[in-house]
C-alpha positions, 0 to 999 in steps of 0.5 A: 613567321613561315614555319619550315618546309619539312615540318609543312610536309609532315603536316599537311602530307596527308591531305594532299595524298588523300586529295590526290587519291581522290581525284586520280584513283588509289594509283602510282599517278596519284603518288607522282602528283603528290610528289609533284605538288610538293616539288612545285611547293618547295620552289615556291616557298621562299615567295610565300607570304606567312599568312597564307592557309598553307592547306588550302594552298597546298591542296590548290597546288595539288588540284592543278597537279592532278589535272595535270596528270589527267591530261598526261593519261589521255596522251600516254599508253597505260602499260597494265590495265589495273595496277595493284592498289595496298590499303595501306599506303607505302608512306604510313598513311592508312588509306582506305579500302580499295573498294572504297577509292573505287566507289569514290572514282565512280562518282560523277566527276563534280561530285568527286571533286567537291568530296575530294576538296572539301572532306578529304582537302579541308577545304570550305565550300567557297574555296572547293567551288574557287577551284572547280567553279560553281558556288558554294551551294551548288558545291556543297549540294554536289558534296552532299550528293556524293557522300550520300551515294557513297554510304549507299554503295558501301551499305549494298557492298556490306549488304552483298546487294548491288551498288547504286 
């Protein structure tokens, strides 16, 4: 049996955030695109079968969404130049710092994608490398790879050295 549409949300809000966060940058796009993948979600509900991994789902949902709104950015005129970025998040959710989304933006973009699905989304390699195209090594290399520039640039911040 399918449980409710709410009680998805409450679980599974979250990751879609972080996912969105990840992909977009810590910015009101990835809130539009967290909105967006959970409208698109609600319409699809009723056609969903009860055995499907409602996470992996949800974070597809969301991946199609956030590429989405990357096409929107390069069509639109961005108002302000850097918007104000909370470490907490106005639903709740602990976020982390903001220097942290930027380290995770300055990844090269197969690398953010393969930590933002798989670490952040819940998603195996096989469905990370699904969604971006690859295999599994080659997305669990870029994961690897990203997580290990990541530590290197939150130690040299910590350290006050330079980032990688």
């Amino acid at each position: 049996m399918k449980q409710p549409f709410e009680i998805a949300v409450e679980q599974h809000g979250a990751t879609v955030l972080r996912v969105c966060r990840a992909v977009l940058g810590a910015t009101a796009d990835a809130d539009d695109a967290w909105s967006e993948t959970f409208l698109a979600a609600l319409r699809a509900w009723p056609d969903l079968d009860a055995d499907t991994n409602v996470e992996a789902w949800l974070v597809r949902v969301a991946h199609r969404k956030a590429i989405d709104v990357t096409r929107a950015r390069a069509r639109r005129a961005v108002p302000v130049e850097h918007p104000a970025v909370d470490a907490v998040s106005t639903d709740g959710v602990p976020g982390p710092e903001p220097e942290l989304w930027d380290a995770v933006a300055g990844l090269p973009e197969r690398q953010r994608l393969a930590v933002a699905y798989h670490y952040l989304g819940g998603l195996t390699h096989r469905e990370t490398a699904d969604l971006i195209g690859g295999t599994a090594a080659a997305v669990r290399r870029a994961a690897a790879d990203g997580i290990k520039t990541l530590r290197r640039t939150v130690a040299a911040r910590q350290t006050g050295g330079e980032a990688p």
